[in-house]
C-alpha positions in Angstrom: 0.3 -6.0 5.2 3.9 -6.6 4.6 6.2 -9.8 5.8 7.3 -10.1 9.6 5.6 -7.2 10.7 5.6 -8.4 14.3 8.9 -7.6 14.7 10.6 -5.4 11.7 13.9 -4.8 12.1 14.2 -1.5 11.5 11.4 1.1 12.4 12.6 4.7 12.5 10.0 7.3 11.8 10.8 10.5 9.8 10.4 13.6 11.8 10.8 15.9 9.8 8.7 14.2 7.0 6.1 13.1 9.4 5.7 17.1 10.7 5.6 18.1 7.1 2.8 15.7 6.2 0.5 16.0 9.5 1.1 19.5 9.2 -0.5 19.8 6.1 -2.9 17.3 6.5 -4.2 19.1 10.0 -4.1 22.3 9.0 -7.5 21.7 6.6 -10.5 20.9 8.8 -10.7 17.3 9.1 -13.1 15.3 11.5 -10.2 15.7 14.7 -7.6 13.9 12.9 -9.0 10.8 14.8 -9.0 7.4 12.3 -7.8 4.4 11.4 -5.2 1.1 10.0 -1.5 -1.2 10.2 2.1 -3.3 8.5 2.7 -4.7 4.7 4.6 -6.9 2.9 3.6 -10.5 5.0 0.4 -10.7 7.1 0.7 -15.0 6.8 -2.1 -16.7 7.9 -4.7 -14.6 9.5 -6.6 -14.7 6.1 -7.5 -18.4 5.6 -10.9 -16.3 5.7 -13.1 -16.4 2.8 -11.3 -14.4 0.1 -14.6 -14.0 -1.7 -16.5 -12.2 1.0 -17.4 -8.8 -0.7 -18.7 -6.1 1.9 -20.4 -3.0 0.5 -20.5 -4.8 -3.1 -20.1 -1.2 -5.4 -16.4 -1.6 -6.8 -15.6 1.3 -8.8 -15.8 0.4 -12.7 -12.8 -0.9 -14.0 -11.0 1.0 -16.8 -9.4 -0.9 -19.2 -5.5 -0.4 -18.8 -5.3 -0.1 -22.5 -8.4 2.5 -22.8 -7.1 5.7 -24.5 -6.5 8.3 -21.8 -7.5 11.8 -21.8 -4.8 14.3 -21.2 -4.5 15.9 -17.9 -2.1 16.8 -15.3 -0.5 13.5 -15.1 -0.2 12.5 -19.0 3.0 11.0 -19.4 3.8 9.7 -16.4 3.9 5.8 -15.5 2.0 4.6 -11.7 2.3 1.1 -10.9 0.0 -0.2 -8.4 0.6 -3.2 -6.5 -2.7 -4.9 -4.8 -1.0 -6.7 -1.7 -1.4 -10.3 -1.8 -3.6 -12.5 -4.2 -7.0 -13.7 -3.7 -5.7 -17.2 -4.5 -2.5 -17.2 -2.4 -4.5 -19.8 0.1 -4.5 -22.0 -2.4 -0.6 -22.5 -3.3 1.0 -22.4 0.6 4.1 -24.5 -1.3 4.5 -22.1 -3.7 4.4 -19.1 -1.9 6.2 -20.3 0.7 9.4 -20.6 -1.0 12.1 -18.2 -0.7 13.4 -15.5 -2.6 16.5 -13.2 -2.7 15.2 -9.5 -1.2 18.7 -8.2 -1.5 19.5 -8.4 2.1 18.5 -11.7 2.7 15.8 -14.2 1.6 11.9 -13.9 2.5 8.3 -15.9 1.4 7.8 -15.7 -2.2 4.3 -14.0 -0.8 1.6 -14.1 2.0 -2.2 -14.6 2.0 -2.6 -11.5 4.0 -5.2 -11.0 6.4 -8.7 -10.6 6.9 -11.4 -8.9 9.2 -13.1 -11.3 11.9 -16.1 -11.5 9.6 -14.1 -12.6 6.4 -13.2 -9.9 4.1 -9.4 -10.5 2.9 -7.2 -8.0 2.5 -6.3 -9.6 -1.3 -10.1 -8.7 -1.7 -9.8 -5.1 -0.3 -6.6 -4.4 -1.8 -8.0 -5.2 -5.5 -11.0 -3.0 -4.8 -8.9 0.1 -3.9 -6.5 -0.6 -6.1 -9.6 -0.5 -9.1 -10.8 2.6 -7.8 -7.0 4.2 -7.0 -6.4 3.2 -11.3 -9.4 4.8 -12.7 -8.9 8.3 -10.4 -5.3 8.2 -12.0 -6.1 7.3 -15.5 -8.4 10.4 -15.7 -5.6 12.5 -15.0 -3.4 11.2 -18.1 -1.5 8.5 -16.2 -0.5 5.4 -17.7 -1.1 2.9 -15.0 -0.2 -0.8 -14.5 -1.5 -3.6 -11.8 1.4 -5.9 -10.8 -1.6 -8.0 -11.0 -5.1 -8.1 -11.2 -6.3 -11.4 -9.8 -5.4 -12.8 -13.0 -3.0 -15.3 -11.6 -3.1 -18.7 -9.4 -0.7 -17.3 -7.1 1.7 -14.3 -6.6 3.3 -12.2 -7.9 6.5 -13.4 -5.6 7.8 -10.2 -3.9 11.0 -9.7 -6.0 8.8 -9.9 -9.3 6.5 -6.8 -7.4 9.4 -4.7 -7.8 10.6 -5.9 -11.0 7.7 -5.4 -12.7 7.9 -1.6 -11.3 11.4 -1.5 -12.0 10.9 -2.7 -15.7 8.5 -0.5 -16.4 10.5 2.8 -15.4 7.7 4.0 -12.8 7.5 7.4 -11.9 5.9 6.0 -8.3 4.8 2.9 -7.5 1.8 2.2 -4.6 1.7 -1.5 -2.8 -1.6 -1.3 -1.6 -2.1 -3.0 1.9 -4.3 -3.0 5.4 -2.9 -4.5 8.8 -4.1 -7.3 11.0 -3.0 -5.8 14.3 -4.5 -6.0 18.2 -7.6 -4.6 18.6 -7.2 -0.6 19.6 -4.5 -0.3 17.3 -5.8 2.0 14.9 -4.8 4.1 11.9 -3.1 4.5 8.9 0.4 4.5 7.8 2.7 4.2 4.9 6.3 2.6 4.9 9.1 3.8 3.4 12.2 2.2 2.2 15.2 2.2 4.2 19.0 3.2 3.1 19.5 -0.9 1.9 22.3 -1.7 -0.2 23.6 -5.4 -0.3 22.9 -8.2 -2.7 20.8 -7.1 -5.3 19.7 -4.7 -3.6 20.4 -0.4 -3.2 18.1 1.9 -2.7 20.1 4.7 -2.4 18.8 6.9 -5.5 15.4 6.3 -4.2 14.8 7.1 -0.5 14.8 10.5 -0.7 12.1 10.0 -3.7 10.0 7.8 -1.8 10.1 9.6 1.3 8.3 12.4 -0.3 5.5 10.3 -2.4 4.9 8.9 1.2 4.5 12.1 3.2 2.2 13.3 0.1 0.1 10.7 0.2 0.1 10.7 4.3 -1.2 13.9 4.4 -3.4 13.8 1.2 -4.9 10.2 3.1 -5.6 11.9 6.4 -7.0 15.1 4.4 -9.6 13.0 2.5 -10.6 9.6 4.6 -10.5 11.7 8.2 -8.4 8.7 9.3 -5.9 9.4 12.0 -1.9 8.2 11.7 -1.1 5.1 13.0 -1.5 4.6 16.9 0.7 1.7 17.3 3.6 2.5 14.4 5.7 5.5 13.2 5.3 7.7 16.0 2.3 9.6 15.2 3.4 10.2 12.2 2.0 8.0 9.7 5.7 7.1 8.4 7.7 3.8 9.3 10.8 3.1 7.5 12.1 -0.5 7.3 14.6 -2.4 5.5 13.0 -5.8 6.0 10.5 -5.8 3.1 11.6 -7.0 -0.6 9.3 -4.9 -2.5 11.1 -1.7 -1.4 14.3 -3.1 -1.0 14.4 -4.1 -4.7 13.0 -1.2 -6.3 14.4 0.9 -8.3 12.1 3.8 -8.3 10.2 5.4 -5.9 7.8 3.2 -4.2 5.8 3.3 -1.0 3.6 0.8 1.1 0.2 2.0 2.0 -1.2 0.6 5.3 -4.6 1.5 5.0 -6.5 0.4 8.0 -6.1 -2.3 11.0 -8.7 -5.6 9.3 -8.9 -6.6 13.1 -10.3 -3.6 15.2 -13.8 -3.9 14.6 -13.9 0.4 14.3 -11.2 0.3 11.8 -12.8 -2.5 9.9 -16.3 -1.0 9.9 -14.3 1.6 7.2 -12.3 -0.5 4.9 -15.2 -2.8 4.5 -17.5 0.0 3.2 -17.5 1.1 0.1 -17.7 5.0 0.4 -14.8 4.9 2.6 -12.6 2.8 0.3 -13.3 5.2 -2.4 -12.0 8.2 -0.1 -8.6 6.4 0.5 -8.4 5.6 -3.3 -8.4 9.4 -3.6 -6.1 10.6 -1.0 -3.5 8.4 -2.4 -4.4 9.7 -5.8 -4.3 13.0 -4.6 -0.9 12.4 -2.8 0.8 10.7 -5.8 -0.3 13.2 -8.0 1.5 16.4 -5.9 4.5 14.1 -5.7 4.4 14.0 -9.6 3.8 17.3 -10.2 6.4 18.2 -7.8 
């Protein structure tokens, strides 16, 4: 869930890439395009809940990052993934509560995210899919990095999110995330960066980039989870573009936030809290990055 996403300042959905991606997502038979999920880079305090709570145990096996990788479609080409929040973020409010530069202004250094009524963090959720969405690209040839892998006390702070992206010359980067909206509000959707340039930041070379990896992985997302777009955001589309969020505005290469699912509808949460179902979105961003990639 990113920062302020109460009241973003900008939130323009992309017609034309929104028509593009439902229209290939609903023209394969999916269970009535009816779903789930909500906003990204700060959901604040709604997760003082249990980060260890661990629904539907079975986390995809972790592959080592430096594991040889068998060549496949994707060999050669850099994914960074970037697990929203940190388990531990509850832990150090002073430190992620100072502020950092995002370009156009100055935000939290991070969030603790959210959580489902029963407990399960996001920081928890996101690591899971995030495992799962590594090893799917790995055995296509990808070379794959974790801005982090709950590894760390706190953080990473927003603006080291995209530098580590930045730095390592991504081909597409991923910040995975689910919402903590009203009840009823239901569905996926991914964010896309907005034209930004001031301060450090200008992401001019990549909105046209990113705007495709996020209609790709829109339409791959509905294709393989069943989920519906987003109810409540992006028109029914399953796109928002904003220009509040550090992470995008401060990338360099094309990068996307994934909205997964709404933590506070019970319906919603009944899916990201199973196991099956977070290895379905895993794939249908997999799926959607790689037919960015491959063009």
């Amino acid at each position: 869930m990113p920062y302020d996403d109460s009241v973003p300042p900008t939130r323009r959905a992309r017609p034309l890439l929104l028509a593009a991606a439902l229209a290939a997502l609903c023209l394969t038979t999916i269970t009535g395009c009816g779903g789930s999920p909500d906003t990204a880079e700060g959901k604040g305090a709604d997760a003082s809940a249990s980060a260890s709570t661990s629904p539907s145990a079975s986390a995809a096996p972790e592959a080592s990052p430096t594991a040889s990788l068998p060549q496949g479609p994707l060999t050669g080409r850099t994914v960074v993934i970037d697990p929203g929040h940190n388990p531990r973020n509850r832990e150090h409010t002073e430190e992620i509560n100072e502020q950092v530069d995002i370009g156009t202004g100055r935000k939290e250094c991070d969030t603790t995210g959210t959580s489902t009524d029963d407990g399960y963090a996001e920081a928890r959720f996101t690591l899971d899919v995030s495992h799962r969405l590594r090893e799917l690209l790995q055995a296509q040839g990808a070379r794959v990095l974790l801005t982090h892998d709950d590894d760390r006390p706190f953080g990473p702070c927003i603006d080291e999110r995209a530098r580590i992206g930045n730095e390592a010359k991504a081909d597409a980067v991923v910040s995975v995330h689910a919402d903590g909206s009203a009840v009823g509000n239901r569905g996926f959707h991914v964010i896309l960066p907005a034209a930004v340039k001031g301060g450090g930041a200008d992401t001019s070379k990549i909105v046209k980039s990113s705007a495709d990896l996020g209609a790709r992985i829109a339409g791959h997302f509905v294709r393989t989870t069943g989920s519906a777009p987003s109810n409540y955001i992006g028109g029914g589309t399953g796109l928002d573009t904003r220009d509040d969020l550090g992470g995008l505005n401060l990338s360099t290469v094309p990068k996307v936030f994934v909205e997964c699912g709404n933590m506070r509808d019970p319906k919603d949460a009944a899916l990201l809290t199973d196991a099956r179902w977070r290895q379905k979105a895993a794939q249908g961003m997999a799926d959607g990055i790689a037919a960015h990639l491959k063009g």
